[in-house]
LUMBA-168683 format. One record per residue: z, x, y of N, C-alpha, C, CB in turn; residue in three letters. Coordinates in steps of 0.2 Angstrom, whole numbers, padded with zeros to 4 digits, always signed. Glycine has a CB too. Layout:
BEGIN
ZXYZXYZXYZXYAla
...
This chain:
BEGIN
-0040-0127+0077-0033-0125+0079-0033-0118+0081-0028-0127+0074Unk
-0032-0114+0087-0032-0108+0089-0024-0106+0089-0035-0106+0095Unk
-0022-0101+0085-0014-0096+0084-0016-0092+0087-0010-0094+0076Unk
-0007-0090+0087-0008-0085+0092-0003-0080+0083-0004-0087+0103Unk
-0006-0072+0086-0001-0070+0080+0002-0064+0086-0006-0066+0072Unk
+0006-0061+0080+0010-0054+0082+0006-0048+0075+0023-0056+0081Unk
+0003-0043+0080+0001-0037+0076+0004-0032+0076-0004-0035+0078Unk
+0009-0030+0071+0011-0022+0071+0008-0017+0069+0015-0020+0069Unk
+0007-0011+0075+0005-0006+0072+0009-0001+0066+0005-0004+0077Unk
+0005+0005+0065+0009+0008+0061+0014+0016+0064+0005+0008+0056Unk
+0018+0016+0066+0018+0020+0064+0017+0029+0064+0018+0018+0062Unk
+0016+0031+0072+0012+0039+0069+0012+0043+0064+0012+0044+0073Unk
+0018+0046+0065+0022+0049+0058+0020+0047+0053+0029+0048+0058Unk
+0019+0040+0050+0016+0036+0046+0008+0038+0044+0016+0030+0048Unk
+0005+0040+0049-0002+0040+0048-0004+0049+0049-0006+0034+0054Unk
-0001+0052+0043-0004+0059+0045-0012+0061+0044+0000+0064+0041Unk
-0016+0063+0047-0023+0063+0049-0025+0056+0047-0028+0069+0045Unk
-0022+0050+0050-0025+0046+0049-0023+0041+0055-0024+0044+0042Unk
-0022+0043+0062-0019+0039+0064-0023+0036+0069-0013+0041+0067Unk
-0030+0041+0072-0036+0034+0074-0039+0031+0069-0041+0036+0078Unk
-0038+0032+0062-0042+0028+0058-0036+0021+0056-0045+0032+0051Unk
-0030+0021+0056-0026+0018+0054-0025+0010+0061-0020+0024+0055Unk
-0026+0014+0067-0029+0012+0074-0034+0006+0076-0033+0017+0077Unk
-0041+0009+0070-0048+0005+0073-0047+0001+0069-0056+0009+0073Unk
-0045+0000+0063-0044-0006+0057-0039-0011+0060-0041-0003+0048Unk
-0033-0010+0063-0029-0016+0064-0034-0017+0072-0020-0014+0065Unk
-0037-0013+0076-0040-0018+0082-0048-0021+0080-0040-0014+0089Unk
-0050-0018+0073-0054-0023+0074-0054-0029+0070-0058-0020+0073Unk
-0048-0029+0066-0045-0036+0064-0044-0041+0069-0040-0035+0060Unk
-0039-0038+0074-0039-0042+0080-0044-0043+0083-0035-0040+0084Unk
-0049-0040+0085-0055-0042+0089-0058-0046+0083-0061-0035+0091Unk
-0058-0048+0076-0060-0053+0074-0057-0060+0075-0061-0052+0068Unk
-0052-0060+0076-0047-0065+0075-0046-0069+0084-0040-0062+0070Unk
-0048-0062+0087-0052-0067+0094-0057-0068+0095-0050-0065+0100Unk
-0062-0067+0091-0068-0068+0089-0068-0076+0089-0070-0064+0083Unk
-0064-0079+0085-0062-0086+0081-0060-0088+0086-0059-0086+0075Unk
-0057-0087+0092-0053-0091+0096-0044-0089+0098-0053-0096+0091Unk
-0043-0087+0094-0036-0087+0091-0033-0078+0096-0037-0086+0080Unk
-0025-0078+0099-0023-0074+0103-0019-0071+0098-0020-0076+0110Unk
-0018-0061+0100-0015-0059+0097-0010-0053+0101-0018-0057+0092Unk
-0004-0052+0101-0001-0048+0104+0001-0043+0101+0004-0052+0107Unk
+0000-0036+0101+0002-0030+0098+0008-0028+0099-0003-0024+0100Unk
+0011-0025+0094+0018-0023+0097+0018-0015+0089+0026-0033+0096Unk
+0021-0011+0092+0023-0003+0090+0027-0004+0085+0026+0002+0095Unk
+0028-0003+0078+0033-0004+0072+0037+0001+0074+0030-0003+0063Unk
+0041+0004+0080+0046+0007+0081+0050+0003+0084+0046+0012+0083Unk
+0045+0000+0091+0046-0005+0096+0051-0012+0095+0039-0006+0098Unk
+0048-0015+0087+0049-0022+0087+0056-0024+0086+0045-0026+0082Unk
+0059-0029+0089+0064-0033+0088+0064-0040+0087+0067-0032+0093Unk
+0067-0043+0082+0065-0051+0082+0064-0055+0086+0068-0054+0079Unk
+0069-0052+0093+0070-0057+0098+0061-0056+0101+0078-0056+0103Unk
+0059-0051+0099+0053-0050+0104+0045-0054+0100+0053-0039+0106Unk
+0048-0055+0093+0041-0059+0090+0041-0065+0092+0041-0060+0082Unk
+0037-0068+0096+0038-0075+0097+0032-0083+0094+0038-0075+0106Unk
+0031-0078+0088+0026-0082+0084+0027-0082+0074+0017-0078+0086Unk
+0026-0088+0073+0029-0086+0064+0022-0084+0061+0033-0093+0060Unk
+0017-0081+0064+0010-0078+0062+0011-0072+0061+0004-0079+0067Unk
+0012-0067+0058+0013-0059+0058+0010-0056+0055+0021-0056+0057Unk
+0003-0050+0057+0002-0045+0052+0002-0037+0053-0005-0046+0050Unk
+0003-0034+0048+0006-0029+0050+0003-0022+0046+0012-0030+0049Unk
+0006-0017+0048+0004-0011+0045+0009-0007+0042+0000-0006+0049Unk
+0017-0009+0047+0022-0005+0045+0024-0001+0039+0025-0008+0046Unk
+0028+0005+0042+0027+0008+0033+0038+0010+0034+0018+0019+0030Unk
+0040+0011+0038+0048+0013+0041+0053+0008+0038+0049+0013+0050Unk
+0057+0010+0036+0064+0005+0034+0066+0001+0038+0070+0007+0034Unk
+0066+0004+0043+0070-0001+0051+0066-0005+0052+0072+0002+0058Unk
+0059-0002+0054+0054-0011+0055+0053-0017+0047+0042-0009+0057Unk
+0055-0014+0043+0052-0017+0037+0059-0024+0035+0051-0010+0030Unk
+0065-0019+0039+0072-0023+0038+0071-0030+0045+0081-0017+0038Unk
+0066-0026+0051+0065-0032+0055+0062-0037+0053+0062-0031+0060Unk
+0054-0036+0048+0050-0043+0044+0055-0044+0043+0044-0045+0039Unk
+0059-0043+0037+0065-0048+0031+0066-0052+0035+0072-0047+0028Unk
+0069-0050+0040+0074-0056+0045+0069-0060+0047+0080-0053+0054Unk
+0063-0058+0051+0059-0064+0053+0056-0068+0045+0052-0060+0059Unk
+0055-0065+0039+0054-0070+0036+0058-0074+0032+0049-0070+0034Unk
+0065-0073+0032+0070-0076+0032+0068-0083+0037+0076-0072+0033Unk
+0067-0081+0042+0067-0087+0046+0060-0091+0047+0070-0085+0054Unk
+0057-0089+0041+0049-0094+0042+0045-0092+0044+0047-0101+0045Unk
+0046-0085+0046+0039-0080+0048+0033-0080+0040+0043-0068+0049Unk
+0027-0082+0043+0021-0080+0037+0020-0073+0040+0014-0085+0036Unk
+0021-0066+0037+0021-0058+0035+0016-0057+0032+0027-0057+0030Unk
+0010-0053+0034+0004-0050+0029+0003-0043+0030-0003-0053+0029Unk
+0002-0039+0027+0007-0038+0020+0016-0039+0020+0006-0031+0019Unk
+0019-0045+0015+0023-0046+0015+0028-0041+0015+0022-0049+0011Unk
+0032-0041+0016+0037-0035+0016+0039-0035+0007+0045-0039+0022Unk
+0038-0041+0004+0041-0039-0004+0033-0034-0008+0042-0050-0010Unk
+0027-0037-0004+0022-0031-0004+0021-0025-0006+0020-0029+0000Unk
+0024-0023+0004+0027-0018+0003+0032-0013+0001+0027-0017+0006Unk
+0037-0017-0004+0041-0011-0006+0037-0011-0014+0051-0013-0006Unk
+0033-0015-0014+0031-0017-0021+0025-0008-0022+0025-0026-0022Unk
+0024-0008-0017+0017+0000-0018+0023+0003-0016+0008+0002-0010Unk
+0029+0004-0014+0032+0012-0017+0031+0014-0020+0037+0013-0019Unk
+0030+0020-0024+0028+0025-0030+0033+0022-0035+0029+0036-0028Unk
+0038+0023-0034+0044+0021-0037+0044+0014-0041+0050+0021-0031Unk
+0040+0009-0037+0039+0001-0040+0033+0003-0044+0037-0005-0034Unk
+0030+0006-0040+0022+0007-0046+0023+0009-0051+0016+0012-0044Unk
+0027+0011-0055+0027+0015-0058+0033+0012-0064+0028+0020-0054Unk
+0036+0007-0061+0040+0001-0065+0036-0005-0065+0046+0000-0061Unk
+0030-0007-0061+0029-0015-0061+0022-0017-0065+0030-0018-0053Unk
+0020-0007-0063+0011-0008-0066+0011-0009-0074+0004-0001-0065Unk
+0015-0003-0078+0013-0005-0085+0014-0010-0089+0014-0002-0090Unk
+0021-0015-0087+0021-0022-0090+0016-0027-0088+0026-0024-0088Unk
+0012-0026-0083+0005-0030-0082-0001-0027-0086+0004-0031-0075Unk
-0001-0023-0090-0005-0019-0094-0009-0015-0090-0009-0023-0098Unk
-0008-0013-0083-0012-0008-0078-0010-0001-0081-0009-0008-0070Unk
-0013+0001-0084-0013+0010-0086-0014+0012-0078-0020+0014-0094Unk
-0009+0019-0082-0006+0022-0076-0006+0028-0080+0002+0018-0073Unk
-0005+0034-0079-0004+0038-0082+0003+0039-0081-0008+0043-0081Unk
+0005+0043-0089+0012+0042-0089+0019+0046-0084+0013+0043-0095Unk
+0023+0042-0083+0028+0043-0079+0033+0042-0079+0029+0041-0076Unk
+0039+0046-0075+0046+0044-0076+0048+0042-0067+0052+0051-0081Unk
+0053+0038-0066+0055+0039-0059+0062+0042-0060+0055+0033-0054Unk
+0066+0046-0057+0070+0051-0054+0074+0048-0048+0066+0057-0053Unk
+0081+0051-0050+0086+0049-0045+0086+0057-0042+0094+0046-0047Unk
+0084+0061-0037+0082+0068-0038+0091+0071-0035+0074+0070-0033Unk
+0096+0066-0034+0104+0069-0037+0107+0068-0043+0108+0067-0035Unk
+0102+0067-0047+0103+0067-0055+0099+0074-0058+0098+0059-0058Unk
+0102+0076-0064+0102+0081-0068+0092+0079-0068+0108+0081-0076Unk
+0089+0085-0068+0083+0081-0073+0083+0081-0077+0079+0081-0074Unk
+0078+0074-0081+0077+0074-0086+0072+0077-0093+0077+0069-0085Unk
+0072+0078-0097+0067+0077-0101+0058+0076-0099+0069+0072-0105Unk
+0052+0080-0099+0047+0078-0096+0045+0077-0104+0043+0083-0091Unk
+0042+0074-0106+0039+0073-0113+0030+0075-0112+0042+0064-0117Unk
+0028+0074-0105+0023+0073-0104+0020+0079-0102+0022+0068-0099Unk
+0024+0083-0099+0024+0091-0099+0015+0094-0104+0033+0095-0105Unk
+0011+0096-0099+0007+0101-0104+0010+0109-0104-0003+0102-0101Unk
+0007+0111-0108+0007+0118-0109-0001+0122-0108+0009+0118-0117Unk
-0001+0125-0102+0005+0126-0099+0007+0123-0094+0005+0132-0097Unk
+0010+0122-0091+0015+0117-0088+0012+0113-0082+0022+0120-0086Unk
+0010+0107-0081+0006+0105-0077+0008+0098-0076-0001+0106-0078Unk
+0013+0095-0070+0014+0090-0067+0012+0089-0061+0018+0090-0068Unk
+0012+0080-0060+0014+0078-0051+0019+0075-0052+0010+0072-0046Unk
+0021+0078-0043+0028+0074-0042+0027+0072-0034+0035+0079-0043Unk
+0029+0065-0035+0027+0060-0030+0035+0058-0026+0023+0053-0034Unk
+0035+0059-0019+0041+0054-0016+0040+0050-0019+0042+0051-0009Unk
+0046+0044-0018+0046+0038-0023+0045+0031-0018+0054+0037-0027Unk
+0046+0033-0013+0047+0029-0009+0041+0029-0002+0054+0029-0008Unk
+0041+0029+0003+0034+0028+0009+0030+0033+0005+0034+0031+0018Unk
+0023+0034+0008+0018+0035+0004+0019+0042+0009+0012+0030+0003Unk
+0014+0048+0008+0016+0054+0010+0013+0056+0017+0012+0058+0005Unk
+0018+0060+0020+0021+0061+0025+0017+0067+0028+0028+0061+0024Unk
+0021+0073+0021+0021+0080+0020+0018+0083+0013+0027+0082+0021Unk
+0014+0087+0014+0009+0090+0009+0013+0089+0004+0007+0097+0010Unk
+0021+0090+0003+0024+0090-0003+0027+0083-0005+0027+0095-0002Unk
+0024+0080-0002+0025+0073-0003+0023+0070-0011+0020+0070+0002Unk
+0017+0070-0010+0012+0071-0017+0008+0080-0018+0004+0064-0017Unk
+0011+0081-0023+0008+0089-0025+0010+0088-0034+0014+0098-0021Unk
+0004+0093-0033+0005+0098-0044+0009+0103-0044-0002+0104-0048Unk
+0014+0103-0049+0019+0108-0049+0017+0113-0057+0027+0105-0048Unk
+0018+0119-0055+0015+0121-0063+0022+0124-0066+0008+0128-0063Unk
+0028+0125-0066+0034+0127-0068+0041+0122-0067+0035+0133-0065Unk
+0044+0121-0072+0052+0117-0071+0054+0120-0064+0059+0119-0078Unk
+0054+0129-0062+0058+0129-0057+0054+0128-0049+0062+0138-0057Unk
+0047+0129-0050+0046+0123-0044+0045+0117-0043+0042+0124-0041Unk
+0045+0112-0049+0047+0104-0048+0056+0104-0046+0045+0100-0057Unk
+0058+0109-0049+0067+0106-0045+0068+0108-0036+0076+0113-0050Unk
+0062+0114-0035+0062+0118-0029+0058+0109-0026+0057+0128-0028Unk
+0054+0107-0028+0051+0101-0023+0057+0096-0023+0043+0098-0025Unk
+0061+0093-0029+0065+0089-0028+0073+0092-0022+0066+0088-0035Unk
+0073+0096-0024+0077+0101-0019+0076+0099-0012+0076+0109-0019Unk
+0070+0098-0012+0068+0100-0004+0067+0091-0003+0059+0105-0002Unk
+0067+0088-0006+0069+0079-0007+0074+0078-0004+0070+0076-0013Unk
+0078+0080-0008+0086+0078-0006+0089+0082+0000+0091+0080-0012Unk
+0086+0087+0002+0085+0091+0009+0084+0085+0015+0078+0096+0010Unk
+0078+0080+0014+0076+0078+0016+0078+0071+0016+0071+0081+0016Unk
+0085+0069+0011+0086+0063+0012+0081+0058+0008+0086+0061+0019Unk
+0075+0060+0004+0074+0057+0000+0079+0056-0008+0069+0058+0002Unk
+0078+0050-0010+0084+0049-0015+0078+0047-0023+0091+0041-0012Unk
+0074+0046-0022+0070+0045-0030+0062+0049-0027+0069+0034-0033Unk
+0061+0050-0035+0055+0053-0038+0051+0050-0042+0056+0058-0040Unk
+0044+0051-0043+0043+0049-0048+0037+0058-0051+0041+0040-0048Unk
+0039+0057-0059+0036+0062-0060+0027+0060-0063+0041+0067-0064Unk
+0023+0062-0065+0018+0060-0065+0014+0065-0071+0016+0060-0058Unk
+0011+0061-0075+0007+0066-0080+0001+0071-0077+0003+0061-0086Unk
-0001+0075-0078-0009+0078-0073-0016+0074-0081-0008+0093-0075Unk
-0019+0071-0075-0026+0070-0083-0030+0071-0078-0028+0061-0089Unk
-0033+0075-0083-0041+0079-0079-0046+0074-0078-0045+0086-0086Unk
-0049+0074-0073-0056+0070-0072-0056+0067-0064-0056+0062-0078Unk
-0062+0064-0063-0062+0064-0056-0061+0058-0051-0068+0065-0055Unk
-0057+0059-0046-0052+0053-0042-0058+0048-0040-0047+0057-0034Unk
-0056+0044-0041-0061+0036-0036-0056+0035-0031-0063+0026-0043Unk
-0058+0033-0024-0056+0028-0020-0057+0022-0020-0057+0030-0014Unk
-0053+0017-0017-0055+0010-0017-0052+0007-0012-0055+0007-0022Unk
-0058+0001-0010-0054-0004-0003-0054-0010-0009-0059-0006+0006Unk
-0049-0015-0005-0050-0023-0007-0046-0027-0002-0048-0025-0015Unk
-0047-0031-0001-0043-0037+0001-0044-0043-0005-0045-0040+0009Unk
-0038-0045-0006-0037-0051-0011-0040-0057-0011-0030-0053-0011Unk
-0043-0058-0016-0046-0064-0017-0051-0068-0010-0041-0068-0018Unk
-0056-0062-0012-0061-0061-0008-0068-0057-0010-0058-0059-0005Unk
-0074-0057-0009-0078-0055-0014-0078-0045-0009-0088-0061-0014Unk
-0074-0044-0004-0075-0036-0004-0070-0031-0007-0074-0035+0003Unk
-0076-0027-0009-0073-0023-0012-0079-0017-0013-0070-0028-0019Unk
-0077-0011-0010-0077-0006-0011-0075+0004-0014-0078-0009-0008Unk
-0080+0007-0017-0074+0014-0022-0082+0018-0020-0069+0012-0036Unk
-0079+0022-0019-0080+0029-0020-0078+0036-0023-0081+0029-0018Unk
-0081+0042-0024-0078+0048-0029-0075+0051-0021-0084+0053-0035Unk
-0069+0053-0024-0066+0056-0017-0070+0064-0016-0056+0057-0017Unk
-0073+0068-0022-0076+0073-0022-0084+0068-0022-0075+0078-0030Unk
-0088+0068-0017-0094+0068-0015-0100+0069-0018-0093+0069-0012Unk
-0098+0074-0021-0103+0077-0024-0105+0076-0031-0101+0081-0022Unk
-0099+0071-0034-0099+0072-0040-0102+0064-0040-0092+0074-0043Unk
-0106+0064-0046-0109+0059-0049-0108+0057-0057-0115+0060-0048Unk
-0107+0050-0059-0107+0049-0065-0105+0041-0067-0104+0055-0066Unk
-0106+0039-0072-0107+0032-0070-0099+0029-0074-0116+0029-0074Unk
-0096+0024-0070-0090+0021-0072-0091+0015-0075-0084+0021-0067Unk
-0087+0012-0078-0086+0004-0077-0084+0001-0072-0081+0001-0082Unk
-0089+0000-0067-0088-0003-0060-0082-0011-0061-0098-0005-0056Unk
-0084-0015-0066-0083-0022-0068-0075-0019-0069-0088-0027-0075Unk
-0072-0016-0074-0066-0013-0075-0062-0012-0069-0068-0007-0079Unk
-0064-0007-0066-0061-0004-0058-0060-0009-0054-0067+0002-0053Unk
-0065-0015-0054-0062-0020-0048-0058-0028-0052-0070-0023-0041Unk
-0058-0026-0060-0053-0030-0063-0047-0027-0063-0055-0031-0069Unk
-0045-0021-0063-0037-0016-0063-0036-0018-0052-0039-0003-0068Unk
-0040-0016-0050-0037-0017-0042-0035-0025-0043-0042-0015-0035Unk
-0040-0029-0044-0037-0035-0043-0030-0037-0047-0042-0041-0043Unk
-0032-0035-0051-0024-0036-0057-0018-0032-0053-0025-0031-0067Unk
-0020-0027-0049-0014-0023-0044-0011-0028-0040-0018-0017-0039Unk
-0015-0030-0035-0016-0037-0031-0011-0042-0033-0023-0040-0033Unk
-0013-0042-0038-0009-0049-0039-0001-0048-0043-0015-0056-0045Unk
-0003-0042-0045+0006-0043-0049+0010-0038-0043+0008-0038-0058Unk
+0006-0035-0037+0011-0033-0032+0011-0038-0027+0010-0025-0029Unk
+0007-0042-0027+0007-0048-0023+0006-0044-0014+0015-0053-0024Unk
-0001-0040-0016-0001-0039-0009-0009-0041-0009+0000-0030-0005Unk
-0011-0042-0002-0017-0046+0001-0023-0040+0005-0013-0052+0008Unk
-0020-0034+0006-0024-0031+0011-0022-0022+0007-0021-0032+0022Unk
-0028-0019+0004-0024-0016+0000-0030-0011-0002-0020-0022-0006Unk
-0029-0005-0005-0031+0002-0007-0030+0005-0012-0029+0006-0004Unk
-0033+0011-0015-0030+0014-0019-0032+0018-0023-0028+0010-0023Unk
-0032+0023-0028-0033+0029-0030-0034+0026-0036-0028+0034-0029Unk
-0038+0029-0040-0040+0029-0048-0041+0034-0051-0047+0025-0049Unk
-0039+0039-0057-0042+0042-0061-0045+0041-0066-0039+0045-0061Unk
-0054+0045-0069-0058+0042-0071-0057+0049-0079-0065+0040-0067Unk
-0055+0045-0083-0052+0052-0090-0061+0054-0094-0043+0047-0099Unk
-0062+0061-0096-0066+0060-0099-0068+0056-0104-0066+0062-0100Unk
-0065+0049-0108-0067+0047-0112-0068+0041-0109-0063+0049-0116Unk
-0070+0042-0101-0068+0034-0097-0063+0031-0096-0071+0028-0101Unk
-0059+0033-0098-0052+0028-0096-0053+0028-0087-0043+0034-0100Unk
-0051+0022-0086-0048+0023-0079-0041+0020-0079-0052+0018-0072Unk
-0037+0025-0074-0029+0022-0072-0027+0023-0065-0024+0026-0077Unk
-0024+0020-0063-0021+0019-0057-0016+0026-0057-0017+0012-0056Unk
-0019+0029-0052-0013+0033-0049-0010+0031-0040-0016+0041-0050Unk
-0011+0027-0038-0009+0027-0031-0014+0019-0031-0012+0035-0026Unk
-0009+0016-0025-0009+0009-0022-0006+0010-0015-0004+0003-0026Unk
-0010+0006-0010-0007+0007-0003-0007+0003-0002-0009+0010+0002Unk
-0005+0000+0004-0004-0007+0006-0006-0006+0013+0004-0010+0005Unk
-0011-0009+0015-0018-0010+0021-0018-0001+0022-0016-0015+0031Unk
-0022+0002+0020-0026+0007+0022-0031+0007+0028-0029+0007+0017Unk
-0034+0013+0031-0037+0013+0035-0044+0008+0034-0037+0020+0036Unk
-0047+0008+0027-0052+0007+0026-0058+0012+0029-0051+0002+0028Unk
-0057+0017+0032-0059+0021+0035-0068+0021+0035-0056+0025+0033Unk
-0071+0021+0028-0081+0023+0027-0080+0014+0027-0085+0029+0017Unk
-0079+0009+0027-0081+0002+0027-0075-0002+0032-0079-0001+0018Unk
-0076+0001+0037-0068-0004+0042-0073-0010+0045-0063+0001+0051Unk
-0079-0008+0048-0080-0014+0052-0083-0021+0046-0086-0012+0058Unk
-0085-0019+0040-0085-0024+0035-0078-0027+0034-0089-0021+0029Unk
-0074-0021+0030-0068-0027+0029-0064-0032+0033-0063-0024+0026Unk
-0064-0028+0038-0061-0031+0044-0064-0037+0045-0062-0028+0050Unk
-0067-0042+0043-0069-0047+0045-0067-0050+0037-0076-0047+0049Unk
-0065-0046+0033-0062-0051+0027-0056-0051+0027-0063-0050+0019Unk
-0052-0046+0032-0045-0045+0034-0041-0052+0039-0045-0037+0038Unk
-0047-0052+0043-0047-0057+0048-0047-0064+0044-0053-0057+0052Unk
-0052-0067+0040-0052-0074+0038-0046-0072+0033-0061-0078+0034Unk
-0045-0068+0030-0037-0069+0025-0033-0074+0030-0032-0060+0024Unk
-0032-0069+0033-0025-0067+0040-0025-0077+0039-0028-0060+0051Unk
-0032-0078+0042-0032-0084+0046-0031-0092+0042-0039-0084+0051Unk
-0033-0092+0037-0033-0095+0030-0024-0096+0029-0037-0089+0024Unk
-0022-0089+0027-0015-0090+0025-0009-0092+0031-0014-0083+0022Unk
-0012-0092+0037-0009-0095+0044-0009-0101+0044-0012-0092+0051Unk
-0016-0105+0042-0018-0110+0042-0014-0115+0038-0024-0110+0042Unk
-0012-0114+0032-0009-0116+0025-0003-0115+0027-0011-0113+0018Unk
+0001-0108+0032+0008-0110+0033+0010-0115+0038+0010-0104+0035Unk
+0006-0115+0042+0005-0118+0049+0006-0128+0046-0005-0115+0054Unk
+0003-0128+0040+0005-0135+0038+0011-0136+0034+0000-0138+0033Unk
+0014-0131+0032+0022-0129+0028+0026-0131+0035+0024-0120+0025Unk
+0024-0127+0039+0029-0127+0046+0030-0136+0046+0024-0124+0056Unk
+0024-0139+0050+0025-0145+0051+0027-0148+0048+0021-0147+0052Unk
+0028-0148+0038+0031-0153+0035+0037-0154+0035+0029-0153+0031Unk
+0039-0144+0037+0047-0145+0037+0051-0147+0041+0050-0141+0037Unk
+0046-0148+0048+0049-0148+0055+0051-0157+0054+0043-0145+0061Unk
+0049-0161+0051+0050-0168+0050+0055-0169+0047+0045-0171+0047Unk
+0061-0174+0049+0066-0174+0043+0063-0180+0038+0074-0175+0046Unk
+0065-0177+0032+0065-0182+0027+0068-0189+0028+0068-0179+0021Unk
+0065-0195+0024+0069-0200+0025+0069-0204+0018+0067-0205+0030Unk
């Protein structure tokens, strides 16, 4: 059975130095999925309007409010959504940061912030003073999106410049020394790719650990196409600092892309038999 889907792009603004790599991962998912047969129509996450999706197949990249409040409506109405729009608000910094440690994902420690609220207490504070502070919400835009602040009066000057900017939460972030891992995955699937974002650096992790915490990410933010940041503590510890929801995939696209694709088409296939059951009336 050949579907046809709706693909949204993401976003420029969205994809700062990342917007031909952001690009080649959603077309070569599509070039897989007409590989298989199956037609897809591209539409611009500034562009989309419900009346203009004319398929309940949808994958997407969107990261903006206004496209993200357009999926709801379409899957209010039986649109199948990948990454789900509940997905996506689930990698906000702000969700991360509320949803990872009750699933036992270490995370280094955090508070999130109403940044029109007094601040609070940092308890996490080294001496001498060394924090992150993350928007709470889309993922970073502007340098000061995610930055280290080394004093209370420039963590209020970056929250300042938040509320400048109409953002309304924060989250603040412990600093732990050691070296950042990347990683790709798509859910429930054997790809799965990490590397040290410093290149240069070598040294041996619990590889089995790293792709047991992303998939455990996976599944309690319930996203399917997915990224993410690790820090590795001197004592080994790994913790999540950062979750994205479909990444460029950038050093592995033309591999994953073809586990992006059988996802995509799998979970169309299993909706595509929900459609039909509903479409009958009961007797």
């Amino acid at each position: 059975m050949n579907l046809h889907f709706a693909a949204i792009s993401r976003g420029k603004r969205y994809s700062p130095n990342h917007i031909t790599n952001d690009a080649r991962i959603l077309q070569l998912t599509i070039e897989e999925l007409e590989k298989q047969g199956h037609s897809v129509t591209v539409y611009d996450e500034d562009e989309i309007r419900p009346d203009l999706i004319d398929t309940p197949y949808i994958f997407n990249m969107i990261r903006g409010t206004r496209s993200l409040g357009v999926l709801q409506e379409l899957e209010a109405n039986g649109a199948l959504v990948i990454n789900s729009t509940e997905a996506i608000l689930n990698c906000y910094r702000k969700n991360l940061a509320t949803l990872l440690p009750p699933a036992n994902i270490p995370i280094p420690s955090s508070i999130v912030i109403d940044t029109y609220m007094p601040l609070p207490e940092i308890p996490f504070a080294s001496n001498p003073f060394k924090v992150w502070i993350k928007r709470g919400d889309v993922h970073a835009i502007h340098r000061e999106d995610v930055t280290t602040v080394y004093s209370i009066e420039e963590l209020n000057e970056i929250i300042l410049e938040y509320r400048q900017r109409g953002i309304h939460s924060a989250v603040i972030q412990q600093h732990v020394d050691g070296p950042v891992i990347k990683f790709y995955a798509v859910r429930n699937t054997p790809f799965f790719h990490w590397y040290f974002h410093d290149s240069t650096f070598t040294m041996q992790i619990n590889e089995i650990k790293l792709k047991y915490l992303a998939a455990k990410c996976a599944e309690t933010l319930k996203v399917d196409v997915y990224g993410g940041d690790a820090i590795v503590s001197p004592d080994g510890k790994i913790q999540i600092i950062d979750l994205n929801d479909w990444p460029s995939f950038a050093p592995v696209r033309d591999e994953a892309a073809k586990y992006i694709a059988q996802v995509i088409i799998n979970k169309a296939y299993s909706h595509s038999v929900e459609l039909n059951l509903h479409s009958f009336p009961s007797i």
